[in-house]
N, C-alpha and C positions, 0 to 999 in steps of 0.2 A: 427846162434843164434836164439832162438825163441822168437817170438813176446815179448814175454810173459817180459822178460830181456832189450829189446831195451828201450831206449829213447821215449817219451810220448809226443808230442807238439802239442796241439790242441786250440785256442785261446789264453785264458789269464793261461790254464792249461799245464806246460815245466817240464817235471820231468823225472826222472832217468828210469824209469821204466816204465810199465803196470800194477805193486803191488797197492793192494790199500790195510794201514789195516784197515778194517770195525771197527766204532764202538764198544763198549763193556763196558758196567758197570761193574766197579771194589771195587768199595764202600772206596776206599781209600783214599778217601777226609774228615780227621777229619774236625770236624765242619764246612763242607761242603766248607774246603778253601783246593784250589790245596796247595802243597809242594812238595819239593825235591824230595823224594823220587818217587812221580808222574812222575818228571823230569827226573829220572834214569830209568822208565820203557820205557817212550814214546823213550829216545834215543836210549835205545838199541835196542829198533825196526826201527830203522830211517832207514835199509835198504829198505823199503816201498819206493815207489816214493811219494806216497799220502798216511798221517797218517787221520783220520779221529776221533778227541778223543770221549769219552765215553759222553751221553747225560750231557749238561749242564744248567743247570737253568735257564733261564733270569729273574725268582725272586723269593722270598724266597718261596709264594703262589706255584711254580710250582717242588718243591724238598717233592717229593712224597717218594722217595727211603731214606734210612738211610745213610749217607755219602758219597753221590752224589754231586758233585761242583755246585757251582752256579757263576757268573761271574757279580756281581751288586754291589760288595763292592771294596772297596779301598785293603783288605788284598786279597781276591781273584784276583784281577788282580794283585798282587806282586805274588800271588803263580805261575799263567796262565804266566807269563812273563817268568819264570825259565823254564818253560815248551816248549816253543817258543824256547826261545835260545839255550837249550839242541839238538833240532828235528832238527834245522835250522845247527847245528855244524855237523850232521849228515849227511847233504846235503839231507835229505827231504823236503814235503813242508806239511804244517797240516793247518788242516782245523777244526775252534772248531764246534761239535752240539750243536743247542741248543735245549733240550727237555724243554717242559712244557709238566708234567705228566698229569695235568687237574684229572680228577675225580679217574686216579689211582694212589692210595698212601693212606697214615693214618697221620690222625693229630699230631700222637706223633714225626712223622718224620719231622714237619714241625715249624720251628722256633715259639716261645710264639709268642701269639696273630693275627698269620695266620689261614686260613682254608680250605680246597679243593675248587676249582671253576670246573663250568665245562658250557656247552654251552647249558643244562638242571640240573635241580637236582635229574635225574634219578643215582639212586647208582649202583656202579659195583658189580655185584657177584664174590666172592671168597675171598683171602686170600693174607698176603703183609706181610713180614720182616719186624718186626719193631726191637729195642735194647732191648724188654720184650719178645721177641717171634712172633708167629704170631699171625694176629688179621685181622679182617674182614677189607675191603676197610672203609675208611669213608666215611658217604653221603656228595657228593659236594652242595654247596651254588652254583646256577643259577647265570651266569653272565647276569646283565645288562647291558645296553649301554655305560655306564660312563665305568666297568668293562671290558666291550673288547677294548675299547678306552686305556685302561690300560695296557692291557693285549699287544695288539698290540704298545703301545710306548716303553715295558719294552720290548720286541726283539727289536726294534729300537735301543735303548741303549745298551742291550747286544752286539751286531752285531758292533755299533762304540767303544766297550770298549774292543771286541775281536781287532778287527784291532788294536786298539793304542796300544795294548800290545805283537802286533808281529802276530797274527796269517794270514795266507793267504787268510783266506775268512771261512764263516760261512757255515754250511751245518740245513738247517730245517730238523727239525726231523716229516715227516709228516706219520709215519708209529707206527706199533704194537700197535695201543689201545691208545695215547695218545693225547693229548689235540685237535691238529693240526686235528689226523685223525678223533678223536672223531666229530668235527663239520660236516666232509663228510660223516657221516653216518645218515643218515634217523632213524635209530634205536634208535638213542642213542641222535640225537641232534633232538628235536624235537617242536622246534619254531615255530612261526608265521611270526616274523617279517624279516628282510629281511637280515639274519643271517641264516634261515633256510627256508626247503619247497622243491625249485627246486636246480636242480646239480648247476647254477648260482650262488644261496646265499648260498647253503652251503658249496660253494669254499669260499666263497667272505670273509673269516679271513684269509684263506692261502695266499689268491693274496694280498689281502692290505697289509699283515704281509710286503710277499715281495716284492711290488713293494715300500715301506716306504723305506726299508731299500736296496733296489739297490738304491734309489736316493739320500742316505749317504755315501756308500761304495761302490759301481760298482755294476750294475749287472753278473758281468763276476770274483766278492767273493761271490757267493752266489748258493748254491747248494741245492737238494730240496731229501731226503729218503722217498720213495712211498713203499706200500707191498699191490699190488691191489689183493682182495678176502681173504686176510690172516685175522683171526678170533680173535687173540689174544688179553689177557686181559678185557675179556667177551665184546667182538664187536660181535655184531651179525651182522649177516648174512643176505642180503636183495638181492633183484631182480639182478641176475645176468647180466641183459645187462643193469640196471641202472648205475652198475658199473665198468661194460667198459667203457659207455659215462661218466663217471663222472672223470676218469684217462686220457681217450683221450683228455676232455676238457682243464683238469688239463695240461699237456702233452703239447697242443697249445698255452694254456697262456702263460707257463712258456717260450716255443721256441720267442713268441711274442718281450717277455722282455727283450732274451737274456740272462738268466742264464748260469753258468757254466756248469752244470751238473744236471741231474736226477741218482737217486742212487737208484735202485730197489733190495729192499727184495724179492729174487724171492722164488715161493713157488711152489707147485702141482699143486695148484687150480686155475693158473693164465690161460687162454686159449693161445691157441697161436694166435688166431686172436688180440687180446689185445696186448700180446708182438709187434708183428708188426707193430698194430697201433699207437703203443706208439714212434716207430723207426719212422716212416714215419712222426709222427707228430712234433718230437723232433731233432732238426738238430745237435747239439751241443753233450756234452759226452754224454755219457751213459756209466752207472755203475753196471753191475751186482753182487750181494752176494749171497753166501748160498750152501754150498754144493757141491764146486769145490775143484778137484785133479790140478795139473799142468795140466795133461792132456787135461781134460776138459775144464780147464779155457784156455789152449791154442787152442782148438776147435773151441771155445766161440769169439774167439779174432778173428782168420784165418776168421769166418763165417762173419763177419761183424755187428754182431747183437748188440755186448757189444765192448765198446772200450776199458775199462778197467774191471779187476776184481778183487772183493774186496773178501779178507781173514780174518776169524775173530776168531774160533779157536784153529786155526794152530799158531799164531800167539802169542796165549796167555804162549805157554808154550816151544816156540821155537824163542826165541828173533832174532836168526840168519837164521830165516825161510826162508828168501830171500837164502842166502849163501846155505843152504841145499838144498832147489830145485834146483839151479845150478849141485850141485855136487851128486846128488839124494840119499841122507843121508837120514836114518832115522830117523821120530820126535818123539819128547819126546811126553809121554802120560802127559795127563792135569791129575791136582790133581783137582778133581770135591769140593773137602771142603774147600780147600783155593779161591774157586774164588773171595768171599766176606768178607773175612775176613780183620780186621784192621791189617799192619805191611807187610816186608819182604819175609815171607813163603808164597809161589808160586805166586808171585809176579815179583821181580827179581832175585829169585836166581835159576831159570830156567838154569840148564848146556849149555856150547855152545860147537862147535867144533871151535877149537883153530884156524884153519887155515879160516874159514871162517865168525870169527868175526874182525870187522877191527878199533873199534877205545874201 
């Protein structure tokens, strides 16, 4: 059997598999509250060992996307709960993200009387989905210090109202342009005070985020998505060995603390001195994404470098993805127009093959 198939036991992470599915905005959270129908997609992918859901809010300020969940109310944890119990009947185990978009998003997406924040009031260039169409990012509002004291209690809470409601552990979403990544960039977070400056304070919301919240729920539920040198969501681009030291440092905190897992968006532009360093400094999983066949990802596994590999994709339009790599079926193409659309169409009604879906 290959790796890729076996059993998964590494600390507090015991799972079916080597499958992880990566992440994915789906936009199918009306009024940003999970439901059923959420619940009938996550399960039929529960042949995943490790489901990883679609970025989640920790408050209404950080729901940049149009119909993105958020997990801070009383009807959103009813929704996250069906979701939990659906994945868990599956004999998965899921892990919720929590995004805070920070300065990318548009005010029309963001509940009355909220406004973008961000770690500067530098605005993003380019363009965001809203329910009118597209429209330019909106300029964030500079967090104060009251403001990331905020910022940092409402993932506290998100992270204990995930757990009460079933899920296995949280995954930080510190990659593609968002709030988390935005303070690691020199570019874009551009303070004085001791929030920004050196690699040190411009870690220093991600490490307090999580070491607040390992000392709620385990450090061994809490996982951390990195994408070192990836550009996206107009992140520019700075000193390339700033940004090695600032992932390897990232990389030793997290090992320090004992996290689950590091979840790397791997890209092009990452070196491979970086990848290594990132291994040698991180003792616990590692997760690699993006652009793996079985092949590869069982390459990936054999070499030692990734313990797991995450699918994200494949997954969206082949619920019984697991079952077909086994039997090496061909997958369904992804319908590119329904990825964000509200309702059922391409969604769940993804064809399977009869013999390899199992509940």
């Amino acid at each position: 059997m290959k790796k890729l198939f076996e059993p998964y036991n590494k600390g507090s992470l015991k799972l079916k598999n080597h499958v992880v599915m990566a992440p994915m905005t789906r936009s199918r959270a009306i009024n940003n509250v999970p439901n059923a129908l959420m619940a009938t997609y996550y399960k039929q992918r529960s042949g995943a060992g490790l489901i990883i859901t679609e970025g989640t809010s920790p408050s209404p300020e950080g729901l940049g996307y149009p119909r993105i969940p958020g997990i801070f109310s009383d009807e959103q944890l009813a929704g996250w709960q069906l979701v939990t119990n659906a994945v868990h009947e599956g004999g998965a185990k899921i892990f919720l993200q929590l995004m805070h978009t920070g300065r990318i998003g548009h005010s029309s997406n963001l509940p009355q009387g909220y406004q973008l924040v961000g770690l500067s009031d530098l605005k993003a260039a380019g363009e965001i989905y809203t329910e009118t169409g597209m429209q330019e990012f909106s300029a964030p509002l500079a967090l104060d210090k009251q403001g990331i004291a905020r910022i940092i209690a409402d993932h506290v809470k998100a992270a204990q109202n995930a757990i009460a409601v079933g899920f296995d552990g949280v995954e930080l979403h510190g990659a593609h342009g968002y709030l988390l990544e935005q303070s690691l960039n020199p570019l874009v977070n551009n303070r004085t005070d001791n929030y920004g400056g050196s690699v040190e304070n411009r870690s220093r919301l991600l490490l307090e985020i999580t070491h607040q919240i390992a000392a709620v729920i385990g450090a061994d539920k809490v996982g951390l998505r990195i994408s070192p040198y990836l550009t996206s969501n107009d992140l520019p681009a700075y000193d390339s060995a700033e940004v090695h030291n600032t992932y390897v440092y990232l990389a030793r905190e997290m090992n320090r603390l004992g996290i689950a897992y590091l979840h790397i968006s791997n890209n092009p532009g990452i070196p491979e001195q970086t990848h290594r360093a990132i291994r040698d400094a991180f003792k616990n999983t590692i997760i690699y994404c993006n652009g793996f066949t079985a092949e590869t990802a069982e390459t990936k596994l054999q070499g030692g470098s990734a313990d797991l590999i995450a699918f994200g994709r494949s997954f969206l339009a082949n619920p019984d993805f697991i079952g077909r790599l086994e039997k090496k079926a061909p997958l369904n193409d992804l319908d590119y127009n329904t990825l964000y659309t509200p309702g059922e169409a391409g969604y769940i009604d993804y064809p399977v093959l009869e013999e390899s879906f199992t509940f």
